[in-house]
C-alpha positions, 0 to 999 in steps of 0.5 A: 178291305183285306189285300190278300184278296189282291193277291196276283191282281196289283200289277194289273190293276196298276196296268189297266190304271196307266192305260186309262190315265195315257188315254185319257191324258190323250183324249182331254189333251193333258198328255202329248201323244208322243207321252202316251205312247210310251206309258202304254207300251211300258203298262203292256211290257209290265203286264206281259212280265207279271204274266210271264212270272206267274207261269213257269210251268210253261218253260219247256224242259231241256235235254241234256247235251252229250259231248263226244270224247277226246 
């Protein structure tokens, strides 16, 4: 297996493999709620990141600020 085919795809498989193990820690009762939570929500936040930083087309341009004389 050649990694450059995971290129851009790591941080979400890493994301969806937090997920399912909060989940399924949940569900089999290995992990307390209280647990899972947290991990889901950081998984969503890492994904939400990965997401944001391949995409710096979408920041809007700024004009720039004329300041008045003294």
């Amino acid at each position: 297996m050649d990694f450059k085919d995971l290129t851009g795809k790591k941080t979400y498989i890493m994301t969806i493999a937090v997920i399912c193990y909060a989940v399924g820690g949940v569900v089999s009762g290995y992990v307390p709620i209280g647990v899972a939570i947290p991990l889901i929500l950081g998984a969503l936040g890492l994904g939400a990141l990965r997401d944001a930083f391949t995409k710096p087309e979408s920041i809007p341009e700024v004009a720039p600020v004329s300041h008045p004389p003294l």
